[in-house]
N, C-alpha and C positions, 0 to 999 in steps of 0.2 A: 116063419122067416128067421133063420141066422142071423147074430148081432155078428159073430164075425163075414159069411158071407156079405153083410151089407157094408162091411167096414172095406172087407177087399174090393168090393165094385169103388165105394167112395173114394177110395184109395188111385182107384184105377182112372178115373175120372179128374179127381183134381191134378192130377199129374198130365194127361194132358191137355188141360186150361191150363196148368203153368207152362207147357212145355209151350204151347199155344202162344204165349203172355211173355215169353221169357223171363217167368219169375223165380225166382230162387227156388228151389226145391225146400228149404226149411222153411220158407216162408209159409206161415198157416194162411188158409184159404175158407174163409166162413162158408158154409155149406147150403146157406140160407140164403146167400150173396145174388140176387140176378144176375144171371150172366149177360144178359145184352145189356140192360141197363147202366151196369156199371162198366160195362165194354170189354167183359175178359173176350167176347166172342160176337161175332158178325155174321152173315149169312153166307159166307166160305167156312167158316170155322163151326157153324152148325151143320153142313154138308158132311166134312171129313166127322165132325162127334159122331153123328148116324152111322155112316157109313164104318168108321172103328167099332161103336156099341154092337151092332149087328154081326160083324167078324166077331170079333171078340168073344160076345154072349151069347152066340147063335139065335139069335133074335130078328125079328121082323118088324120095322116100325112104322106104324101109321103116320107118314110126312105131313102131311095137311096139317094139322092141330096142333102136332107134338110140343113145339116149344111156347105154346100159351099155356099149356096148362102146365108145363116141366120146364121151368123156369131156369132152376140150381141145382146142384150137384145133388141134395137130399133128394127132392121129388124125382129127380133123375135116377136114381139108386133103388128109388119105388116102383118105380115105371118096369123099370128092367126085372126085378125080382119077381112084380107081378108076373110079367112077360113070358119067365122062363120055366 
């Protein structure tokens, strides 16, 4: 695994949970953060992440499970790296 590939997925991802969030783009976004928990995302905004990561990464995701075990932007950036 690339420290930079994994930077660019991270990259790709928090950008859009902000765009999501309408949070500032400078604004840091901790990587470690739950996303449902802390609410940057809801079960529309888990839809369109899939559905983006897959375009995107040319990936296939296992719906059922996915966001129990890939909670935030890091394990999310594993998942995919694994994936591809």
């Amino acid at each position: 695994m690339s420290n930079l590939e994994k930077d660019k997925i991270i990259n790709e991802l928090k950008k859009f949970v902000k765009s999501k969030n309408k949070i500032n783009v400078s604004t840091e976004l901790d990587i470690f953060t739950n996303l449902f928990e802390e609410g940057y995302l809801d079960s529309f905004g888990l839809v369109q992440l899939i559905l983006i990561v897959e375009k995107k990464f040319k990936i296939n995701i296992s719906k059922a499970n996915f966001f129990k075990q890939q909670n935030n932007i890091n394990s999310i950036s594993d998942y995919i790296l694994k994936k591809k």
